[in-house]
N, C-alpha and C positions, 0 to 999 in steps of 0.2 A: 607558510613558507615551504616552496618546493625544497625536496633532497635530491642533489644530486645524482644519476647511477652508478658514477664512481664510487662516489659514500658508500650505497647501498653494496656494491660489490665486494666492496673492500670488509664491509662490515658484516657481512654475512655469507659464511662459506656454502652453507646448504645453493643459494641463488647463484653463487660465483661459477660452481660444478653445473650447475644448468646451464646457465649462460654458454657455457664450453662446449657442454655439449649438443645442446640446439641453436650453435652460431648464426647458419644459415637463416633457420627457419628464424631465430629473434629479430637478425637486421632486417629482414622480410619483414615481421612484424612489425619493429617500430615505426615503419613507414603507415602504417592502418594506424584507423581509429580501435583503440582495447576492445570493442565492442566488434566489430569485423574481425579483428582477429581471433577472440574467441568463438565468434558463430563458425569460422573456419574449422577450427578445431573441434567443436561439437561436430558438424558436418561428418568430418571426416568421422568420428567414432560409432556416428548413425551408418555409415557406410560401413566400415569395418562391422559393424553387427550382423549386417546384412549378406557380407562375402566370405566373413573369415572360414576356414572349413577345420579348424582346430579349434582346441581351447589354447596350446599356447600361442598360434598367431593372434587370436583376442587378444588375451594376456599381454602380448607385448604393444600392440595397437593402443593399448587401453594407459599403460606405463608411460607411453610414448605421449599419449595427450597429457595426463596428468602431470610430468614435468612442464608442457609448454603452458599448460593451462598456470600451473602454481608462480611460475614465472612472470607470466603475462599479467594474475591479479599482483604478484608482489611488487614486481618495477610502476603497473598505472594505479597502484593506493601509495605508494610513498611519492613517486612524481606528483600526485596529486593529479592527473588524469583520470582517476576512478574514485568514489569517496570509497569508504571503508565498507558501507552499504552495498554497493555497487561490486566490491571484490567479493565479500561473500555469497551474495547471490549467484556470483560465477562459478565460486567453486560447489554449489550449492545443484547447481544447475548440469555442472560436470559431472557429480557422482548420479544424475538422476539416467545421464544419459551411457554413462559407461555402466550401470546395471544394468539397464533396458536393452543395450547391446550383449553388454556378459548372458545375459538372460535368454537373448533371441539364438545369441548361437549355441548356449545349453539344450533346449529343445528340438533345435534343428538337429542334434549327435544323436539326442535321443530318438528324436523321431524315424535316424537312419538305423536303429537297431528294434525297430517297430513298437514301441513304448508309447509310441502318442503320435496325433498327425496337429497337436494344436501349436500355435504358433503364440508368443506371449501376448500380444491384443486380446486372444482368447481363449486363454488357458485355464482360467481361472483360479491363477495364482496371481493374488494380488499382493504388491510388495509398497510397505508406509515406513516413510520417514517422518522418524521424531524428533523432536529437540532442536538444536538449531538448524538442523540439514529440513527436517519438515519446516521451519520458518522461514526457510532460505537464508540463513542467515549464519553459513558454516565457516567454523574459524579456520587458519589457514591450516594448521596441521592436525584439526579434530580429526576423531574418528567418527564414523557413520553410526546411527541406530537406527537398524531397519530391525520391522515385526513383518512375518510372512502365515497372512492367511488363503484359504482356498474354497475355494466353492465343489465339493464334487460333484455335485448334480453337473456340473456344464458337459461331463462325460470327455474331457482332455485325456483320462489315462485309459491306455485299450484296456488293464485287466481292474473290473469294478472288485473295489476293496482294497486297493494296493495305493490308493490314491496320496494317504499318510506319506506312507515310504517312500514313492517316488518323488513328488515336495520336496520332500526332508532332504533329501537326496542332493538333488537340485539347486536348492538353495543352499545349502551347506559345499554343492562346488564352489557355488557363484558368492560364497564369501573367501574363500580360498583364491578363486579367483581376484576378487579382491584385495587380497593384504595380503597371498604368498608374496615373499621378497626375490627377487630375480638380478638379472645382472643390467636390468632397463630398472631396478625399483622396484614399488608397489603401487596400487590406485590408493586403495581408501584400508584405513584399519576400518573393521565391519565387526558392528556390535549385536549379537542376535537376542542380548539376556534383557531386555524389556518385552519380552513377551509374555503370555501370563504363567505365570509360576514356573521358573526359568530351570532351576533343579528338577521338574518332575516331568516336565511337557516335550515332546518333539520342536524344532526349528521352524515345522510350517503346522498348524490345526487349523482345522474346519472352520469357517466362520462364523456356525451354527455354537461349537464348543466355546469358542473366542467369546461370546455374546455369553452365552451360557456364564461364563466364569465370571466374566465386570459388573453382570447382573449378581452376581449372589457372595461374588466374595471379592470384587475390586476394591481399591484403595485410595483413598485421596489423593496421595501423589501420584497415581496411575491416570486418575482423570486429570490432572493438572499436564500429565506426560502428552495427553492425547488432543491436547490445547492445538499443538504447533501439529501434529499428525496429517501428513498429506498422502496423497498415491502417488509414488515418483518412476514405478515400473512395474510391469505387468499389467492384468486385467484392469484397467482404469471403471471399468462399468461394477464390476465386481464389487472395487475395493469404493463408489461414491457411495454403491447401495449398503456396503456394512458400515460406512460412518454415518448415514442417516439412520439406520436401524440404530449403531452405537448411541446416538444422539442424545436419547434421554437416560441415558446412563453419566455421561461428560457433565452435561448439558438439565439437571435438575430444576423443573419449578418451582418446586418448594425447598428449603436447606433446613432440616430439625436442628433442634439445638445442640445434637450430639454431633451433626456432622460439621456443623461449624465449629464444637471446640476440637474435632480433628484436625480441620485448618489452621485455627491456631498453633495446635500441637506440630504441624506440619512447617510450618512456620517458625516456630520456638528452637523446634530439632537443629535451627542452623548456629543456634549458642553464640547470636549476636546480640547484644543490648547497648542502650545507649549511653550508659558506664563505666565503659570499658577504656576510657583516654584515647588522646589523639589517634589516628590513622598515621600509622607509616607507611614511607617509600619501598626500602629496601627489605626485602625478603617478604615484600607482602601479596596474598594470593590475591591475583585481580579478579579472578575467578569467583572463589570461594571465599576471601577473605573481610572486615569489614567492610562497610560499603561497598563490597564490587559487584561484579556482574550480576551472581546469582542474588543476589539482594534486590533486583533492578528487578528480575525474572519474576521472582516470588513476589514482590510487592503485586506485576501486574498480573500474574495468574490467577493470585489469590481471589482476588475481587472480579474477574473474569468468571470464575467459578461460582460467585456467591451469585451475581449479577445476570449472568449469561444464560441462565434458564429461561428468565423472562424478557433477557434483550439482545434478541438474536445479531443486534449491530457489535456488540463485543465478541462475538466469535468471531474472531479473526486473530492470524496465525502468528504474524511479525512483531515482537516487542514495542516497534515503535508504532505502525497500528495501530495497535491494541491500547498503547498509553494516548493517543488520540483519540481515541473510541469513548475510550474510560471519561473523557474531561470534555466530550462532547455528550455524553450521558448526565455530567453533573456528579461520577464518582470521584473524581480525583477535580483538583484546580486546571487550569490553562498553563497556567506556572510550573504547577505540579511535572506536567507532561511534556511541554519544551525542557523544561531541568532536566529532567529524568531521559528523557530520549538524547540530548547533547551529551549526555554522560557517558549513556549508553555506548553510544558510537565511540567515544574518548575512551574509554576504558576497552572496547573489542578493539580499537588499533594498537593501542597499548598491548594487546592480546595478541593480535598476528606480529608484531614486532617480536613479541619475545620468541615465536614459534618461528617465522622464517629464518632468524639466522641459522639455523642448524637442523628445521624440521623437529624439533622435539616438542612431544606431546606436555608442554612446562605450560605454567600459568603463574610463575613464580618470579617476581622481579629479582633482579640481584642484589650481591649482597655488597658489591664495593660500587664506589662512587662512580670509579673509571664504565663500569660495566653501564650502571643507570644512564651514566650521560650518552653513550649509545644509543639506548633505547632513547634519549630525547630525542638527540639529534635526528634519529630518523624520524620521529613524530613531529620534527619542524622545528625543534625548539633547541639552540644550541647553548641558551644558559640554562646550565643545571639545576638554578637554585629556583628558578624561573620554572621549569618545568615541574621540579618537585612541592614548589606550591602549590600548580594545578591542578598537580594528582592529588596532592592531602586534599585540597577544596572538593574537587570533587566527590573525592569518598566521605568527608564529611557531610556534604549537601544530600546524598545519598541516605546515610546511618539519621539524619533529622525525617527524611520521608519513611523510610523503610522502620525506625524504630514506631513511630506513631501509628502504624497502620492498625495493632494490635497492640494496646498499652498494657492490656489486663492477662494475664496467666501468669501458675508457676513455673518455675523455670525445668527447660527439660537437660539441665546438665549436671556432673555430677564431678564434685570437686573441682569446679572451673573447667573441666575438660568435654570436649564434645560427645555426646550420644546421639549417633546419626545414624538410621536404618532403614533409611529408604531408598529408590534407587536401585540400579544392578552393581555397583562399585564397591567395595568397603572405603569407608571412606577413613584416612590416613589418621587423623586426627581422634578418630574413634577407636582406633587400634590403641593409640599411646595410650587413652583415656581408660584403656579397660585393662593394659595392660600395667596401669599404673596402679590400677583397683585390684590386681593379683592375679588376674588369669593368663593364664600360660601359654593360654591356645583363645584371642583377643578373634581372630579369625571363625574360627569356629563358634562361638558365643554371639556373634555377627549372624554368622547364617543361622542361627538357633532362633535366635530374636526375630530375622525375618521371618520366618518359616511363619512364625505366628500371626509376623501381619501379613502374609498370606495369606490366613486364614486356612492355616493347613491342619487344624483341631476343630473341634464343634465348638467349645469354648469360645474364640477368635470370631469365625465364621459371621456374627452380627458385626453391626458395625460399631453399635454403642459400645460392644466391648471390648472393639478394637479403638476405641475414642480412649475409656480408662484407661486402656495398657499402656497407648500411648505417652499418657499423663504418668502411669503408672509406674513406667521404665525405669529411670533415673533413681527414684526412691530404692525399688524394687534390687535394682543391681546394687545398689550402695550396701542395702541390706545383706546380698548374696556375698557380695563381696566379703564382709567382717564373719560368714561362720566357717571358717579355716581354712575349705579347699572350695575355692569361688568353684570353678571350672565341674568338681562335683556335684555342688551345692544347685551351679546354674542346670544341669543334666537329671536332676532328684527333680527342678522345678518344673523340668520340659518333662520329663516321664509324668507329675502329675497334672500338668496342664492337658495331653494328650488325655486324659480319660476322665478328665473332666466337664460335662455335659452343659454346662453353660456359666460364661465365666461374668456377664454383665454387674449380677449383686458383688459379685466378689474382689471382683476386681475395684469396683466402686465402696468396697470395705477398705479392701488392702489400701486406697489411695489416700484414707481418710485418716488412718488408724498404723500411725508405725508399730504400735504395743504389737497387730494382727498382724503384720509381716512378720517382723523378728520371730514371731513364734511359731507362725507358721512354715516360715524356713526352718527352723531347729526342729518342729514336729516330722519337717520331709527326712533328716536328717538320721531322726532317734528316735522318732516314735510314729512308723508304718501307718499305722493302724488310726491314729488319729488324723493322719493326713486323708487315710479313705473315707471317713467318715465324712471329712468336709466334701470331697468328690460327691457323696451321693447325698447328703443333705447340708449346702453352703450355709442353711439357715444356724446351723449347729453352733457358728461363730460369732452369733450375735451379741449373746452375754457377755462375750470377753471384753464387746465396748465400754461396757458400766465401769468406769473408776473405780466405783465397790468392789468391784470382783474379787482380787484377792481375801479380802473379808469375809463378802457376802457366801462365797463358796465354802467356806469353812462350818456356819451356824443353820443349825437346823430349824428355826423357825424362820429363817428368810428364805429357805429350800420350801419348807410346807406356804409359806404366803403367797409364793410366787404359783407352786400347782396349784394351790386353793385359787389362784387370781384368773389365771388359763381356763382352768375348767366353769368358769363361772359364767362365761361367755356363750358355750356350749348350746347349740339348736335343737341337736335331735341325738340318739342313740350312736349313730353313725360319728358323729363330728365329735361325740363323746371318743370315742374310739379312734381317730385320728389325732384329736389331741395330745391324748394318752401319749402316742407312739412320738409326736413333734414336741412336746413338753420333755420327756423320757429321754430323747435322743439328743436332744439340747443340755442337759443337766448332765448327764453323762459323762457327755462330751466335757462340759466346765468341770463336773467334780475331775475328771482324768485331768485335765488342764492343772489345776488347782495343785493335785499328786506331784506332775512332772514338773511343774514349777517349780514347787516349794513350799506352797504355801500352805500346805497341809502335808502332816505325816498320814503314813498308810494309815494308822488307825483311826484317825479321823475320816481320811475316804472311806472306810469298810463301813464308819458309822454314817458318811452321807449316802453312799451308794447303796445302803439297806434302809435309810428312810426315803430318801426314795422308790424304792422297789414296794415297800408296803404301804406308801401312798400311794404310789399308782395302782396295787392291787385292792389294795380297800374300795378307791373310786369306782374302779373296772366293778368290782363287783357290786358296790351299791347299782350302777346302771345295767349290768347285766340283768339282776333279780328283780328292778322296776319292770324291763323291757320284760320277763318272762314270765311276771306276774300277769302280765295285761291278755295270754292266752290261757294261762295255767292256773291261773290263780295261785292261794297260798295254804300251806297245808296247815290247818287251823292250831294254834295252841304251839305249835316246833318253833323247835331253836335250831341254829348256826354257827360253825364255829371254822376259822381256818386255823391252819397250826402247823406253823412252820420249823423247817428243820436245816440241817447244815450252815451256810455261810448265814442266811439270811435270819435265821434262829438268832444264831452269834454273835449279827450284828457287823459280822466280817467280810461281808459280797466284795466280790472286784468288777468291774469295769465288763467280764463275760459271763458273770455268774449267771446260771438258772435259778429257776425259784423253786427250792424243794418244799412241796407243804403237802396237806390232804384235807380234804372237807369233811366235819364231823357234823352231828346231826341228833338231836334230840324231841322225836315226836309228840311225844307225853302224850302216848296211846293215838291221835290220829292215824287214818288208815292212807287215808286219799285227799290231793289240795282239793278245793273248792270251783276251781275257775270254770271257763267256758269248758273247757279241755281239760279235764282232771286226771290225772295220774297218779298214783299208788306210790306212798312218801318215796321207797326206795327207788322206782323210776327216775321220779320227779327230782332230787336232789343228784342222779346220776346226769340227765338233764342237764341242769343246773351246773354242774362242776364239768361238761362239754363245753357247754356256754362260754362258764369263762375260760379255759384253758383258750377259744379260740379266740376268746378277747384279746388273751397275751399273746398270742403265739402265728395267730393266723399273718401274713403278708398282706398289705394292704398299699396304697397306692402312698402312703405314708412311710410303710416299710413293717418288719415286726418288732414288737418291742421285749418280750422273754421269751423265752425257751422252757418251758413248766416241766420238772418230773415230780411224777408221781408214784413213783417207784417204793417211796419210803408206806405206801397205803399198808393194811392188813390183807397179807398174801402177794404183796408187790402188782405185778402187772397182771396177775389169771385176778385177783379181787377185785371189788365194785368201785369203780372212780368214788362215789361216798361212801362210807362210811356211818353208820347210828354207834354213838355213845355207847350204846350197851355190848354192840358188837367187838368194838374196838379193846372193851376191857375184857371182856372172855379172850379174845386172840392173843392178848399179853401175859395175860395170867395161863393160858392154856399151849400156845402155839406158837407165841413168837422166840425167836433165835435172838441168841446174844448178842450178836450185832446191832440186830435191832433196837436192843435196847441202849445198845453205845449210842444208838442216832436220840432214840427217846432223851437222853440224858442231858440236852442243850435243846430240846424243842424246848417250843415259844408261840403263845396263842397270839396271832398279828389281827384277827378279828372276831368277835362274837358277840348276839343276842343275848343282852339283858346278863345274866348269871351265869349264863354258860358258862364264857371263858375262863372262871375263877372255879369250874364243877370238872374241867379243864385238867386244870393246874394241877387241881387236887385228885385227879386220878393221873396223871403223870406221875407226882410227888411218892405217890403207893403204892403206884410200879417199880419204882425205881427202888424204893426204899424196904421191898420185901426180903427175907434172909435168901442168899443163897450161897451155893458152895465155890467160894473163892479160888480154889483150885483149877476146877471146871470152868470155872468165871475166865482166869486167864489161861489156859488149855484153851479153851474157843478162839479167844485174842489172837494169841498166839499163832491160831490153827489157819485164822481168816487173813494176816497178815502175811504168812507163809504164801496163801493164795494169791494174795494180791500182787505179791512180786513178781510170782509165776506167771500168771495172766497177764498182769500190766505193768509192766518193765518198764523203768524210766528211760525216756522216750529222747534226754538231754541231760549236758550235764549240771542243767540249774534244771530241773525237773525235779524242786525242791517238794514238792508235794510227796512224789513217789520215793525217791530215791531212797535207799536203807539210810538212816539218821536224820528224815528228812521230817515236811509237815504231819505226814499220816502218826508216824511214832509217834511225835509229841502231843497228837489228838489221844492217839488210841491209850497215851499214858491217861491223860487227862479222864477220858470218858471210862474208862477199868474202875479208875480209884472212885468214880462216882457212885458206879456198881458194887466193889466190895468192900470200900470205905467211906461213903455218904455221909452217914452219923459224923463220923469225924470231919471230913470236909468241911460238912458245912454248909456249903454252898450250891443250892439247888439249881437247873438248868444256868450256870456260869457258863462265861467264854473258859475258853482253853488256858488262855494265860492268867485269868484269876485263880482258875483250880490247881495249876501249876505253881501258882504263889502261897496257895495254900494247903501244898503238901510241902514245903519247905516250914512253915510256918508250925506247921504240927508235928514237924517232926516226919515224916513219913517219906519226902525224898528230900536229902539236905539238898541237892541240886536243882533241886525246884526255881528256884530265883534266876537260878544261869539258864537254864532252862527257858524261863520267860523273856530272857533278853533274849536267844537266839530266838525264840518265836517272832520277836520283835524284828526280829532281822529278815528271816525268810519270808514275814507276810510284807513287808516293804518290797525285797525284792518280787515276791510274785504280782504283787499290787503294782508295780512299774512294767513289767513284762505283758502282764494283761491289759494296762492300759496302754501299753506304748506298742505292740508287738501285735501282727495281725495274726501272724501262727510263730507263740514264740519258741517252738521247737524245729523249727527250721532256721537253717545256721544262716542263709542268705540274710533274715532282718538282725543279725545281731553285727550293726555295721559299729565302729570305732567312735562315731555319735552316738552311740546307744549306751554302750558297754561304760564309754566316759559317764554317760546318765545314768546308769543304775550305781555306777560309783558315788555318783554327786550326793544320791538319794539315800545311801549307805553311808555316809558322813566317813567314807573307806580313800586312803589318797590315792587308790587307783584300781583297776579291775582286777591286774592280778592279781594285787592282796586279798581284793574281794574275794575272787576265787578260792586261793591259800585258805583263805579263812572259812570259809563254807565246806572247805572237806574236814579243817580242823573241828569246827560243832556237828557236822553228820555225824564223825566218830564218839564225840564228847553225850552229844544223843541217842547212841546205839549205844553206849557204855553204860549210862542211866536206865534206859531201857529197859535192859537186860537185869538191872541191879532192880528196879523198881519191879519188875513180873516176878524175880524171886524173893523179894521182903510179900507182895501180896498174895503168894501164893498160902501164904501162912496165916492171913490176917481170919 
């Protein structure tokens, strides 16, 4: 049923002010066929490109059609003189012709201040329309999306190399041109951000760059963008040659499986399903919302994309086309494609109804009845109830095609609300949804997110792993969202996605494994150090999949099964040695995990992270001394022994410990090994103890896995990396310093041949347990302690090791009383807090017990700090995630007490101290 123009006027003031003001030229008009009168108007805008000598005579020339033009389609689609098809291609056809004019007369200004003598045929700026203006198929009040590339070779700009700028230039008028608002109006709002990577890039790139970029880091919904993509002005030769070069970019013959569940993901992102209850009238997006437009769009591009590599008959530009194409290939029904195409057009008139009465960029039905039957009536239909069953039918018949196209995925939304980030828009609905998830700044989190499918990180940059993240999203922010401050949380996750070098495994963890998100956000949060570990080896986070985990990381024979199991596999010397460092780096990692969770207290880490360390160094060195057998041979009748000191003595390692040991050595008279290449024992074991030092320590394409001092040897650094048995006892008996024997006093033999280790023990045992003068005994203590504060000042104010009352004191109590009260201890190479439990015990420090509980305290805290902290004396890592986590771990109800409390046992410890060096000076 025709509408009247009265209706139309009456009902729409944007067309009423037209009418008024192009009276003349309208009644002119009405007499023409809509077709003849538009060609008039085009004419005339080809003219005006050709004569204007301004930009604002353009300008106003250009204002001037584009009323008569919007007028012209809006009176012959509602008269029903043009279908709806028919008007969009008009005004489709008008923006091509008012750039290609805006455009002719830019170059000509330019060319009068000697910039260029090219003319836009052959400029080598070519200018493509997307979306519906490249399909022709431009709603009445859209705005334009044009992408501007250039050819510089065609040599258009006089000065080579300026080429960028002048473009940029240019076309950044000729959108100004465009959409500035004037006292004639405007032509077109002019969208420039679908070009590639809209944040980073200039308004016009090379073609060369353009190609460059869809090749290596395009998007799925970029090539879906570049469906409807035509040349509407400028270099037409330019712009056929880069969408045939483009071609196998769009246009794929093959689709892997990743980039198909892209499109699904691309697909999902519009958080429709067909569960959702009836489709309503009022306040519903025809656009965006169920069943409408974009549902229509996506169903056909989809499968345009999947299909079109191999059937060059579905590349083609027009919705309705295309869903003909599709049902003449046998992808869609017959059915399928007349339904969907009458929809089509029922739903885009529905679209310029609601944009011409006032020109506004809405897609939005209204929300009262009076408002809706407007928009019937102008669509033909003056019962209400009548019209609004149509619409529901329609968007229903719609959400039956569009939900079936892809039955299978999870869902990409999160708490019912939209996650949508693709596109140059934010899209409205994605705003609420994230601001409803906590973040502050829903906008910025938006461009954060894109950035990635960008592919603005190395991580991103594949596509499989922009396939996961895709998938990944939704989870991923839900997760961000619950650890306090989203908007930080999300900005910890963008810092380590940025330096993370490939994000495919990982992200393909994270989607699998909520346990591996959550923790891995609280690690970005609280614990640095762990978050870089996954950066440079993702493999590190494998274990945390095991269910067992918490368990498993606790027992030391599920720790030795597991390396025993790793290294079994083992090929050659080399792959031994790599193993080493990815077994090493992995267990680590879980033993830290294990700490920051909970599931083990420090002293349980100290005991896995030291059987660990001397299982790997045991192995390390059985394959070192196979490999160095095989040139060296063996030096006939010797023994071997390693013997460890400090953390790893003690059983106490953290998360950055080094391995303090030295190689001991007993020839029983041999001079020289035996092998091809024999060498003289003391060589040969010096040798030997390079070997492995560069087994732990050396960098490898694996990474390193300890840091070895050797420092604790006889005569420290000027002495022989080994060591012979006999030597070692004259240097203790004759030469070694007190100190050293504070370190002797917790060594620990972690491997030896046959008897050694026990011939070991017992010369450690008779060192330690010689008479000497307790005075002098702590006078040295004292003397070394004194230095150490001087030289190496705590560096923090948990720099509980150093700090006066801090770890050092409670060792140096510990290892004194070994030295001048042994006999009574009792307790030969003991950790620190047995011998502190047993100087309470005997009498010797009644503080002893309290003593051992603040030990208990400061190795937790330093065992969190090293595990959790990359440099934990740098104030930057100790963020309010953290400080909360070493509280958690201190069973403390919050940091500052934590704090409070650690200055009260420093002093409590320097008071014992002080009381303990003067009862032993006496002993």
């Amino acid at each position: 049923m025709k509408v009247a123009l009265e209706t139309l006027l009456a009902s729409a003031p944007y067309l009423k002010g037209l009418a008024g003001r192009h009276a003349d030229w309208f009644a002119a008009a009405r007499k023409l066929s809509p077709d003849t009168a538009l060609a008039a108007v085009l004419d005339q805008v080809a003219k005006a490109g050709q004569a204007a000598a301004t930009e604002d005579e353009i300008g106003r020339e250009l204002r001037i059609a584009k009323g008569r033009a919007a007028l012209l389609a809006a009176v012959s689609e509602v008269e029903g003189r043009w279908t709806t098809a028919q008007s969009t291609a008009a005004l489709s056809d008008l923006a091509d012709a008012a750039l290609e004019a805006g455009l002719e007369v830019l170059l000509r200004l330019a060319a009068a201040r000697g910039l260029t003598e090219a003319t836009a045929m052959n400029s080598g700026l070519a200018l493509f329309a997307l979306g519906k203006h490249g399909g022709r198929e431009l709603n009445y009040s859209s705005d334009i999306d044009i992408v501007a590339f250039f050819d510089p070779d065609k040599g258009a700009v006089k000065e080579r190399g300026e080429e960028t700028k002048f473009f940029t230039r240019i076309v950044q008028r000729l959108a100004s041109l465009m959409q500035d608002r004037t006292e004639h109006g405007y032509v077109f709002r002019t969208d420039l951000r679908l070009r590639p990577d809209p944040g980073a890039t200039p308004v016009a790139l090379p073609t060369e760059a353009a190609l460059a970029y869809y090749e290596s880091r395009g998007q799925n919904w970029e090539r879906a963008a570049w469906i409807k993509a035509r040349p509407c002005a400028g270099d037409k030769q330019v712009a056929e040659r880069f969408l045939k070069d483009l071609a196998p970019y769009v246009w794929r013959k093959h689709l892997d499986f990743a980039t198909i569940a892209d499109i699904q993901a691309m697909k999902r992102q519009i958080n429709i399903t067909k569960n959702v209850g009836d489709a309503r009238v009022a306040g519903h997006n025809v656009k965006l919302g169920l069943g409408g437009i974009r549902e229509i769009e996506f169903f056909t591009q989809t499968q345009q994309l999947i299909a079109g590599g191999r059937d060059q008959a579905l590349r083609v530009r027009p919705t309705a086309m295309a869903l003909k194409a599709l049902a003449a290939a046998n992808w869609i029904s017959r059915r399928a494609a007349e339904d969907l195409t009458r929809i089509y057009w029922f739903l885009r008139a529905v679209e310029n109804r609601l944009q011409m009465l006032r020109d506004e960029q809405t897609h939005v039905m209204p929300e009262a009845e009076a408002d809706i039957a407007v928009i019937g009536t102008l669509m033909g239909q003056r019962d209400l109830q009548a019209f609004e069953t149509a619409y529901r039918t329609a968007l229903n018949q719609v959400v039956g095609y569009y939900s079936d196209l892809f039955a299978e995925g999870e869902s990409l939304a999160a708490g019912g609300g939209n996650l949508v980030f693709t596109g140059s828009d934010d899209d409205p609905e994605t705003i609420e949804t994230l601001s409803g998830m906590g973040f502050k700044d829903p906008s910025k989190a938006i461009a954060t997110v894109k950035k990635w499918h960008y592919g603005g990180y190395a991580a991103t940059r594949a596509a499989a792993a922009r396939a996961h993240l895709t998938e990944l999203l939704p989870a991923l922010l839900s997760t961000i969202s619950g650890a306090g401050n989203p908007d930080e949380a999300l900005a910890r996750f963008d810092h380590f996605l940025s330096r993370l070098p490939s994000g495919v495994q990982l992200f393909a963890l994270l989607r699998n494994h909520e346990n591996l998100r959550s923790l891995l956000v609280a690690l970005m949060a609280s614990a640095p150090r762990m978050a870089d570990a996954v950066i440079h080896r993702a493999h590190v986070m494998d274990g945390l999949i095991d269910p067992a985990f918490a368990d498993d990381v606790r027992r030391r024979e599920i720790l030795l099964g597991k390396i025993e199991a790793f290294f079994a596999d083992a090929r050659d010397y080399q792959d031994v040695i790599d193993r080493a460092r990815i077994i090493g780096q992995e267990q680590m990692f879980l033993i830290a995990a294990g700490l920051l969770a909970g599931s083990m207290d420090a002293a349980r880490a100290g005991e896995q992270f030291t059987t660990l360390a001397e299982a790997l160094l045991t192995r390390l060195f059985d394959a070192v001394r196979r490999e160095f057998e095989k040139r060296h041979g063996v030096v006939p009748g010797a023994r071997v022994a390693l013997l460890a000191f400090g953390k790893m003595a003690s059983r106490e390692m953290t998360a950055r410990s080094d391995l303090d040991f030295i190689m001991l050595y007993d020839t029983a008279g041999a001079d020289e090994s035996d092998g091809e290449r024999p060498l003289a024992a003391s060589q040969y074991y010096a040798r030997l103890t390079q070997r492995l030092l560069a087994a732990l320590s050396a960098p490898t394409s694996e990474g390193v896995l300890y840091e070895a001092d050797m420092r604790l040897r006889p005569s420290g650094n000027a002495g022989p990396l080994a060591t012979s048995l006999l030597g070692f006892i004259q240097y203790h008996h004759e030469s070694a310093w007190t100190w050293e024997h504070l370190a002797l006093s917790r060594a620990r033999v972690v491997y030896a041949d046959g008897e050694l280790g026990a011939k070991v023990d017992a010369t450690v045992a008779e060192i330690l347990s010689r008479p000497r003068d307790s005075a002098k005994t702590i006078d040295d203590v004292l003397t070394m302690r004194a230095l150490m504060s001087k030289e190496r000042p705590p560096r923090h104010a948990f720099d509980l090791k150093l700090e006066a009352g801090g770890l050092v004191d409670l060792e140096f109590i510990a290892q004194s009383a070994q030295l001048v009260a042994g006999g009574t201890v009792a307790a030969p190479q003991a950790t620190t807090g047995v011998v502190l439990r047993r100087l309470a015990e005997t009498g010797l420090a009644p503080e002893g017990l309290r003593l051992a509980e603040i030990l208990e305290l400061y190795s937790t805290v330093l065992q969190v700090m090293s595990a959790a902290l990359a440099d934990p004396f740098k104030e930057e890592g100790w963020t309010e995630a953290f400080r909360e986590l070493l509280a958690q771990r201190t069973n403390t109800p919050n940091f500052e007490r934590l704090a409070a409390d650690v200055r009260e046992m420093e002093a409590e410890v320097s008071a014992a101290a002080a009381a303990w060096y003067a009862k032993a000076r006496g002993l």
